[in-house]
Backbone as JSON Lines, residues from 0, in Angstrom:
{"i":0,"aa":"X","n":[23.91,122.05,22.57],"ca":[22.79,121.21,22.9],"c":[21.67,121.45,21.91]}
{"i":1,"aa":"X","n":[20.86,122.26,22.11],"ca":[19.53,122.22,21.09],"c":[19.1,123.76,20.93]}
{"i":2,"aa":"X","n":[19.55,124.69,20.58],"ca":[19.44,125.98,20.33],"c":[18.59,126.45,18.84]}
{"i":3,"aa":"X","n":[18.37,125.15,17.97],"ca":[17.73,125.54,17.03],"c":[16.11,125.51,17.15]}
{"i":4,"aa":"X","n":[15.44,126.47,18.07],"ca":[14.19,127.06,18.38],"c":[13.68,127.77,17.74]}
{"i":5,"aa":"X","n":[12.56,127.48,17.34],"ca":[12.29,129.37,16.78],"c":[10.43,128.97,17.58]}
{"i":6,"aa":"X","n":[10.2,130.17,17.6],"ca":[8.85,130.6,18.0],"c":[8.92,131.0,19.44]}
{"i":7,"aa":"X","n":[7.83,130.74,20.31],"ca":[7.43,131.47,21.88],"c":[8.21,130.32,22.79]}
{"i":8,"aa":"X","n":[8.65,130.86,23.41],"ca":[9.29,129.39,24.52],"c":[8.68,129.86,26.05]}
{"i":9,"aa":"X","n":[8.76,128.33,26.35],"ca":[8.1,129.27,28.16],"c":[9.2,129.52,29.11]}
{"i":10,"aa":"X","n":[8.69,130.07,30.29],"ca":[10.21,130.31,31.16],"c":[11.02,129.54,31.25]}
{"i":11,"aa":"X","n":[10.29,128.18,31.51],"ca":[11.16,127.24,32.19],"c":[12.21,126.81,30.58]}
{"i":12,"aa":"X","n":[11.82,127.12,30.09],"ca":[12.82,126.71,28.2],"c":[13.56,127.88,28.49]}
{"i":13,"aa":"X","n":[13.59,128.82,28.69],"ca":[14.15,130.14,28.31],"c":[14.95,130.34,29.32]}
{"i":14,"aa":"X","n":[15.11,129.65,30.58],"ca":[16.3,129.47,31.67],"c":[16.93,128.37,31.34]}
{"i":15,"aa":"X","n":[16.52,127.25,30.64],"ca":[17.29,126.13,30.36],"c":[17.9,126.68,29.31]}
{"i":16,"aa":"X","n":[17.75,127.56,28.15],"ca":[18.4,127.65,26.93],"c":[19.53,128.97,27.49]}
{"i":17,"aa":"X","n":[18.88,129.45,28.52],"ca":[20.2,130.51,29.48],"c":[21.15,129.88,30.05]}
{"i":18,"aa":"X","n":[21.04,128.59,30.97],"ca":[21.59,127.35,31.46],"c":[22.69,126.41,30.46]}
{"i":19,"aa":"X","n":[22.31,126.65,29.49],"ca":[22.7,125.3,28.65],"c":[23.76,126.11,27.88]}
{"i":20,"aa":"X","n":[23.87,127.38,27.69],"ca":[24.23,128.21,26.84],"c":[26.38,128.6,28.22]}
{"i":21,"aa":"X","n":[25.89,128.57,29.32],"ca":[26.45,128.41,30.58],"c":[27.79,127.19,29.96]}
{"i":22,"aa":"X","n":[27.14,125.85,30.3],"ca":[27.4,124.42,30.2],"c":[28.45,123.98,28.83]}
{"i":23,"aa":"X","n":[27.97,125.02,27.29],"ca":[27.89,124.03,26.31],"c":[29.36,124.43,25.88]}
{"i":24,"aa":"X","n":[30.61,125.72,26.34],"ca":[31.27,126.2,25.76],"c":[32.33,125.26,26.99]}
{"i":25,"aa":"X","n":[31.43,124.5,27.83],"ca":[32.74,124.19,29.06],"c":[33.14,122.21,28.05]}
{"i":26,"aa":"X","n":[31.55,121.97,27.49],"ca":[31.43,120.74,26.62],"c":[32.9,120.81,25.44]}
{"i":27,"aa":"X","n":[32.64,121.63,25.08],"ca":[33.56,121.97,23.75],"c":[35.01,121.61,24.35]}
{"i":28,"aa":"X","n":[35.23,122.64,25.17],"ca":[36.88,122.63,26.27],"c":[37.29,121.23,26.19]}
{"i":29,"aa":"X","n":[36.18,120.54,27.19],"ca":[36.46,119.07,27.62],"c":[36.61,118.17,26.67]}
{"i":30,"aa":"X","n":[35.58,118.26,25.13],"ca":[35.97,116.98,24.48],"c":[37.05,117.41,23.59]}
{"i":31,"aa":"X","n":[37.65,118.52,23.94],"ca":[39.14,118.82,23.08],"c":[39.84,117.85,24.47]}
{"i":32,"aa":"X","n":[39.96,118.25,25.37],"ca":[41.3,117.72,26.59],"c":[40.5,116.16,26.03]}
{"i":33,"aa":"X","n":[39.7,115.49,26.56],"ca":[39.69,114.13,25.76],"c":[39.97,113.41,24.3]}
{"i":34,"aa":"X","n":[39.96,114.3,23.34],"ca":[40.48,114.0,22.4],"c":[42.03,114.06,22.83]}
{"i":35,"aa":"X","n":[42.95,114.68,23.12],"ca":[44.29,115.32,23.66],"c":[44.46,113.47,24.76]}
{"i":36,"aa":"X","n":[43.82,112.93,25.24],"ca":[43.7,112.36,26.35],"c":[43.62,111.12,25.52]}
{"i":37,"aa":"X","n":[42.68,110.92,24.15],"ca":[42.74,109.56,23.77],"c":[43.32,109.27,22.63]}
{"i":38,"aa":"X","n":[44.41,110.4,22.38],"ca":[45.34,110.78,20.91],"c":[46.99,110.87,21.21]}
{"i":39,"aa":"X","n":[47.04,111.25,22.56],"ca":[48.76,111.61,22.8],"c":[48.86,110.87,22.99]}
{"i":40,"aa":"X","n":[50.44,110.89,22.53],"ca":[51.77,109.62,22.75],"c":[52.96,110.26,24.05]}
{"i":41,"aa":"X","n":[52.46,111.61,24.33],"ca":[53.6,111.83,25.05],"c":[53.06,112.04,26.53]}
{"i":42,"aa":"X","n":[53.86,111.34,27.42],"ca":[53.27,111.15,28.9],"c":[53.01,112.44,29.76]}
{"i":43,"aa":"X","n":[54.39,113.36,29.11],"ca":[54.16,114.65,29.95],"c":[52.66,115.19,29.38]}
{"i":44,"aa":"X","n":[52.23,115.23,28.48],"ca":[51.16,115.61,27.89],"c":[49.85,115.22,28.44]}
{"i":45,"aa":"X","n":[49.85,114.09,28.41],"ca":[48.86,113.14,28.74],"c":[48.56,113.45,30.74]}
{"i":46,"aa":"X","n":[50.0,113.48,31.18],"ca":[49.56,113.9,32.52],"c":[48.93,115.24,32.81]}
{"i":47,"aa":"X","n":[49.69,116.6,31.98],"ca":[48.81,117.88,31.91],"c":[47.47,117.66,31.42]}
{"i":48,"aa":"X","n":[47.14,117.11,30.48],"ca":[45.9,117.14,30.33],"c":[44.98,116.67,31.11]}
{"i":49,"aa":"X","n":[45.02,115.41,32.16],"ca":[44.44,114.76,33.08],"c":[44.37,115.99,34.1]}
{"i":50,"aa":"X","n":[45.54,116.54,34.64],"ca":[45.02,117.71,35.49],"c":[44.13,118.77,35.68]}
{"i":51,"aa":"X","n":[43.77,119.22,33.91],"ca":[43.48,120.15,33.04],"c":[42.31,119.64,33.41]}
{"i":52,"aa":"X","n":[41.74,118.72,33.37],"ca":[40.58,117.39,33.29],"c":[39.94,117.58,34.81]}
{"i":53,"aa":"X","n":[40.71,117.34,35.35],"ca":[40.01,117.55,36.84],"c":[39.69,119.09,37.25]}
{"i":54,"aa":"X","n":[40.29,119.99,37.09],"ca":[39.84,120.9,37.18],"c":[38.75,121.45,36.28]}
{"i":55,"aa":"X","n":[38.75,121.15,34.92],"ca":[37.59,121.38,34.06],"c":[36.19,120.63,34.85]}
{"i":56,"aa":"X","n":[36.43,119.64,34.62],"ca":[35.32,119.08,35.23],"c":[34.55,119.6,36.47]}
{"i":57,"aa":"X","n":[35.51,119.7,37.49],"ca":[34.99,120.29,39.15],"c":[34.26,121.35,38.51]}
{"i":58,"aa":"X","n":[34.59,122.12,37.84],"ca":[34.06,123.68,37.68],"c":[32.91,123.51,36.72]}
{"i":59,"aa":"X","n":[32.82,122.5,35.59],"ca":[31.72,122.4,34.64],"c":[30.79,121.4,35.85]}
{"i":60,"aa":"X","n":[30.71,120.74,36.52],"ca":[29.78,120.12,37.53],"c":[29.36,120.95,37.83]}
{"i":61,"aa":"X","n":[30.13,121.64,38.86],"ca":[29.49,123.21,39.74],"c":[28.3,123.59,38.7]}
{"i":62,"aa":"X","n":[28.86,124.35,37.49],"ca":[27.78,124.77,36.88],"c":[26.64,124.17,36.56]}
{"i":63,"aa":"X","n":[26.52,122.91,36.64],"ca":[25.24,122.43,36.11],"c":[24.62,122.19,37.4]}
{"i":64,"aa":"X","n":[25.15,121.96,38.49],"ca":[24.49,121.5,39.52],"c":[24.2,122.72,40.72]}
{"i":65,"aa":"X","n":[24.62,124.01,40.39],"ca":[24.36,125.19,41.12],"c":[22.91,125.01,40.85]}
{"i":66,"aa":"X","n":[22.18,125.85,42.06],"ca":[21.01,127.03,41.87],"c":[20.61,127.51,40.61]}
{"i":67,"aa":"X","n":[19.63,127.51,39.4],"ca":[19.46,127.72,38.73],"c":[20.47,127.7,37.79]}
{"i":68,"aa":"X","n":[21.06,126.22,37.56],"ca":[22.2,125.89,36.85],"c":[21.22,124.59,35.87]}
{"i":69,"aa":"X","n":[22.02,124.39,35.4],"ca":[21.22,123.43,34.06],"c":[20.5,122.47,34.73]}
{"i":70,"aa":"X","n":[21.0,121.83,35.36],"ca":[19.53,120.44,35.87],"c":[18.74,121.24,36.74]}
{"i":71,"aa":"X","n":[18.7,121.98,37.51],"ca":[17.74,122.81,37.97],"c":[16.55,123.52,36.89]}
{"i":72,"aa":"X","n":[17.65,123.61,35.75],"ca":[16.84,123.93,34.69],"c":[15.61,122.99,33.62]}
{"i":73,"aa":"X","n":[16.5,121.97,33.29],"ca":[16.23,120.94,33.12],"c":[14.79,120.05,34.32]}
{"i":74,"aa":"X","n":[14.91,120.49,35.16],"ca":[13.77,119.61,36.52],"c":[12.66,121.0,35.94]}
{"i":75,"aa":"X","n":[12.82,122.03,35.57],"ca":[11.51,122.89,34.93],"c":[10.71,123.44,34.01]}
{"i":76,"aa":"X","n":[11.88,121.6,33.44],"ca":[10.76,121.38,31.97],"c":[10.3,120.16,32.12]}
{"i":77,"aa":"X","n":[11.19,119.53,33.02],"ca":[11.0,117.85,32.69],"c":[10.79,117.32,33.96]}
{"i":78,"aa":"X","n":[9.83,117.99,34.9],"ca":[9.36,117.9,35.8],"c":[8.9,115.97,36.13]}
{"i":79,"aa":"X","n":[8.33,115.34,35.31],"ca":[8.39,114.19,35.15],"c":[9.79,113.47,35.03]}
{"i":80,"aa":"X","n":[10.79,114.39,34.19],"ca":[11.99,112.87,34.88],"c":[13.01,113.66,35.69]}
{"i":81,"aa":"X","n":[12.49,114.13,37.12],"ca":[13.67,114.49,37.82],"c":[14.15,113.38,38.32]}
{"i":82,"aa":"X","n":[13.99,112.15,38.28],"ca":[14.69,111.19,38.96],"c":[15.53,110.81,37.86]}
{"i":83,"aa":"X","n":[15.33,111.01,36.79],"ca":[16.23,111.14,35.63],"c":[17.46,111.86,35.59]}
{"i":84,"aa":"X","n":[17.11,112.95,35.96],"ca":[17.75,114.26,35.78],"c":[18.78,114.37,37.09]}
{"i":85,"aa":"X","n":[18.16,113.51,38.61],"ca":[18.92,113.34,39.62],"c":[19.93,112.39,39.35]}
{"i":86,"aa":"X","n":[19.52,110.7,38.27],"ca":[20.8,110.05,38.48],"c":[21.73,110.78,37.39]}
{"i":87,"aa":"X","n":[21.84,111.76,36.77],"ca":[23.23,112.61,36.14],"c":[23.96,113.15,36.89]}
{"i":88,"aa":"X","n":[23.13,113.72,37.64],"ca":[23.87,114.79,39.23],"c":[24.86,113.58,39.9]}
{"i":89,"aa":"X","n":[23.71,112.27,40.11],"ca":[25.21,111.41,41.07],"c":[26.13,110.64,39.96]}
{"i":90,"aa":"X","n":[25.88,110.86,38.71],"ca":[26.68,110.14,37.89],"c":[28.24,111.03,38.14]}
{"i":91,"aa":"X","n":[28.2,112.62,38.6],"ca":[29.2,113.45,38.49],"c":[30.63,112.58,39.44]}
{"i":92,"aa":"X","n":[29.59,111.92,40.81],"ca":[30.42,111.92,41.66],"c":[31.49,110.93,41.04]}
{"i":93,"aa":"X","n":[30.42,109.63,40.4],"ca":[31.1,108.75,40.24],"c":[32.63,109.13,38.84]}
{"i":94,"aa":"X","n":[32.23,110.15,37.91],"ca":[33.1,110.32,37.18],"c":[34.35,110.67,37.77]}
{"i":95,"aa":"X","n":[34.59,112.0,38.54],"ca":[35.15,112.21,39.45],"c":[36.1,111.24,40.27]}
{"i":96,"aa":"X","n":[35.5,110.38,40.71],"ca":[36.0,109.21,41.39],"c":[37.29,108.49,40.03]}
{"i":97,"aa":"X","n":[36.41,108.01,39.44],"ca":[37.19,107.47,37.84],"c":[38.16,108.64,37.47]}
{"i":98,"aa":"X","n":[38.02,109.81,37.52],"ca":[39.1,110.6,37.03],"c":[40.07,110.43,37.99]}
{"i":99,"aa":"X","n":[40.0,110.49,39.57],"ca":[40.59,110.43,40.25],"c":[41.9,109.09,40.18]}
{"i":100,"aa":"X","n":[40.77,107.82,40.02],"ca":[41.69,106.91,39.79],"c":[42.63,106.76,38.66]}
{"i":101,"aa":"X","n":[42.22,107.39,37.79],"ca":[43.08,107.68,36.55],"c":[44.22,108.03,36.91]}
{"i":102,"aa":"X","n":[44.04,109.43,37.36],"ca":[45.13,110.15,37.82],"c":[46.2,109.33,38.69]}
{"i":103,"aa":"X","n":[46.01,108.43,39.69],"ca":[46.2,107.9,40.49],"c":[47.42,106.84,39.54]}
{"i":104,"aa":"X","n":[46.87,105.95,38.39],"ca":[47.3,105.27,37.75],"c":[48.2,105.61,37.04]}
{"i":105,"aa":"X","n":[48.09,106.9,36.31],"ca":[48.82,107.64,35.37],"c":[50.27,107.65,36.1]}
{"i":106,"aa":"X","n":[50.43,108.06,37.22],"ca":[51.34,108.77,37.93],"c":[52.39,107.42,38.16]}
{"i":107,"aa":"X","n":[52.04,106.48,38.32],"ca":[52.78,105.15,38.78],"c":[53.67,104.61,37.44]}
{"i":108,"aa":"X","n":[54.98,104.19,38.23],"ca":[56.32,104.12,37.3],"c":[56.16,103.08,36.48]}
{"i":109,"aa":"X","n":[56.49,103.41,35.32],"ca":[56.48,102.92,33.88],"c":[55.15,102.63,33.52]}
{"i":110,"aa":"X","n":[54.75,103.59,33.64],"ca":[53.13,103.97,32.59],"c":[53.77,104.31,31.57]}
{"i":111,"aa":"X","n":[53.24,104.03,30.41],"ca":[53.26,104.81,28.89],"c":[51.87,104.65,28.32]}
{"i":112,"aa":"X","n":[52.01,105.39,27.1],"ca":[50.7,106.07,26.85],"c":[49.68,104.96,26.05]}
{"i":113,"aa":"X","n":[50.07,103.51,25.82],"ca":[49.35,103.02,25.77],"c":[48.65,102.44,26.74]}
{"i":114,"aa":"X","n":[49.48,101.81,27.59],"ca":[48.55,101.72,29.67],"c":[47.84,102.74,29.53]}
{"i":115,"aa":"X","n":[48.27,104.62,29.18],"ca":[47.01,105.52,29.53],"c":[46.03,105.18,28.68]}
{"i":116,"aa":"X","n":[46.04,105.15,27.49],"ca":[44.8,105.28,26.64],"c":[43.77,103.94,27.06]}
{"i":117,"aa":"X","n":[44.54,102.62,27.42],"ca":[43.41,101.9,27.53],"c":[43.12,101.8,29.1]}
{"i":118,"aa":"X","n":[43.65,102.43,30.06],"ca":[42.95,102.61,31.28],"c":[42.07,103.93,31.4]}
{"i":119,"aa":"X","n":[42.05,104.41,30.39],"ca":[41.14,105.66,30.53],"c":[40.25,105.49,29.49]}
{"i":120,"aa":"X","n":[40.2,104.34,28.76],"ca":[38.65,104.49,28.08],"c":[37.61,104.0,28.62]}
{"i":121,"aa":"X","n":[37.33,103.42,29.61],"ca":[35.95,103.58,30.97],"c":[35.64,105.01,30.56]}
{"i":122,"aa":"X","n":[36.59,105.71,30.93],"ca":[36.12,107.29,31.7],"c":[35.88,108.02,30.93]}
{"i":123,"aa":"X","n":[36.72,108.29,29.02],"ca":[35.95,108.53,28.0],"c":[34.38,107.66,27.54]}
{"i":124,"aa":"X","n":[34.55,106.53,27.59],"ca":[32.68,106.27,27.06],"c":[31.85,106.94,28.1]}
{"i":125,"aa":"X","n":[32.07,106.88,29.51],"ca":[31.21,107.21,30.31],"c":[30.85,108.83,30.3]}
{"i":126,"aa":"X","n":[31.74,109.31,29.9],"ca":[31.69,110.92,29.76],"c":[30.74,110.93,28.28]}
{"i":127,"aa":"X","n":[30.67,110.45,27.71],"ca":[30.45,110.13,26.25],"c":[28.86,110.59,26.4]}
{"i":128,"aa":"X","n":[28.79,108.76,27.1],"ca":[27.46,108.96,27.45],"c":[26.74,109.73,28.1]}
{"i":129,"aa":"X","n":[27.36,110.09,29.01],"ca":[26.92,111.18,30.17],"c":[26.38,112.82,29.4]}
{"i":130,"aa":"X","n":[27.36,113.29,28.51],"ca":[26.99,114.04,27.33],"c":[25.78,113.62,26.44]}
{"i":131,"aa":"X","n":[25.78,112.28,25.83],"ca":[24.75,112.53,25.18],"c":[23.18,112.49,25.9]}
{"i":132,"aa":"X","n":[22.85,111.84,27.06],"ca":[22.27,112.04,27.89],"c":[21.77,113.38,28.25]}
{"i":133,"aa":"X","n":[22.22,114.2,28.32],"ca":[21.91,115.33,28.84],"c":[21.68,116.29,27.79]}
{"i":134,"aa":"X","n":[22.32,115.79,26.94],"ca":[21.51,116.5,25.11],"c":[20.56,115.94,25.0]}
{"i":135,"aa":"X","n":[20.12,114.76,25.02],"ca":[18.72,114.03,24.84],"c":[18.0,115.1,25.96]}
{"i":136,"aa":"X","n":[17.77,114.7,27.35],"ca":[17.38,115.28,28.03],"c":[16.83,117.11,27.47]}
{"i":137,"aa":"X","n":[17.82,117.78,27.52],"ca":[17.7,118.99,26.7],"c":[16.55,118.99,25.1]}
{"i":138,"aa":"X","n":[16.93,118.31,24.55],"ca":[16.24,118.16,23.43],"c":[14.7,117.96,23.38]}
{"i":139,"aa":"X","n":[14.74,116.94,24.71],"ca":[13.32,116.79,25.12],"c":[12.44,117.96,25.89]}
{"i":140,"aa":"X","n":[13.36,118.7,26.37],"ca":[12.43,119.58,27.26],"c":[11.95,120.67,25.77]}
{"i":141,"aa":"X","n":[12.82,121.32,24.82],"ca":[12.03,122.04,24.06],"c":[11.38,121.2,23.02]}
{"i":142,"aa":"X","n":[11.15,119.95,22.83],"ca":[10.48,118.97,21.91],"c":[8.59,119.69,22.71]}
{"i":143,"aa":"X","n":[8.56,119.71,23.76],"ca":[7.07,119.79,24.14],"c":[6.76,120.91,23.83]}
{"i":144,"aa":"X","n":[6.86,122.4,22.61],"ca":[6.66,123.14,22.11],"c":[6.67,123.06,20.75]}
{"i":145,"aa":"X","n":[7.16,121.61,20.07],"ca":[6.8,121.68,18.68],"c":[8.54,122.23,17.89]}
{"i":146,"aa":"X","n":[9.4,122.7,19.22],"ca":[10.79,123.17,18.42],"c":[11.82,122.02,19.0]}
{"i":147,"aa":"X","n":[11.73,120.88,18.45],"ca":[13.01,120.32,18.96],"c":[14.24,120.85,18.3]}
């Protein structure tokens, strides 16, 4: 996300850059299984990775949306856009949902991996976006110290 800081940061930066630091190694994981997700030709593949997918995800949500987890972090810099910062939290459910149906689709007889790739690019842009969103977001909270 935005780690290139230098100078005094205040708490609320210095739990988000503890927060984000949490979040950013689960980012990396995931847009490998989506690359894996919008690159394979082979179905057994494509179905492990979708599994791989749901479980990554459940557990990278958790983290951002725990108790002093990144948008918690995030609401104590950017106190002005927690309603911002709240529609990401329900954006989770809806991804979730979309992964779900994926999965759902994947599984049904005579799928091949071009049915997967183009019924699952909804759920890659939206993840897309959903990522860069929350880097913006991030970026902005240490922008009000002069270190974006």
């Amino acid at each position: 996300m935005s780690e290139k800081q230098a100078g005094p940061r205040s708490d609320a930066q210095q739990a988000l850059l503890r927060s984000e630091r949490v979040v950013e190694q689960d980012h990396v994981e995931i847009r490998r299984m989506l690359e894996r997700l919008r690159t394979s030709t082979d179905m057994r593949e494509l179905t492990d990775v979708l599994g791989q997918l749901v479980e990554a995800l459940a557990l990278h949500f958790l983290k951002e949306e725990q108790p002093q987890g990144f948008f918690e972090s995030l609401v104590g810099c950017l106190p002005e856009r927690r309603d911002e910062i709240a529609g990401l939290r329900q954006e989770h459910a809806g991804i979730k949902e979309a992964l779900g149906r994926l999965c759902r689709t994947v599984a049904q007889p005579g799928m091949n991996h071009v049915a997967v790739h183009a019924a699952s690019a909804g759920l890659l842009q939206a993840l897309a976006e959903h990522e860069r969103r929350e880097h913006e977001l991030a970026h902005a909270a240490f922008a009000g110290d002069g270190n974006a």
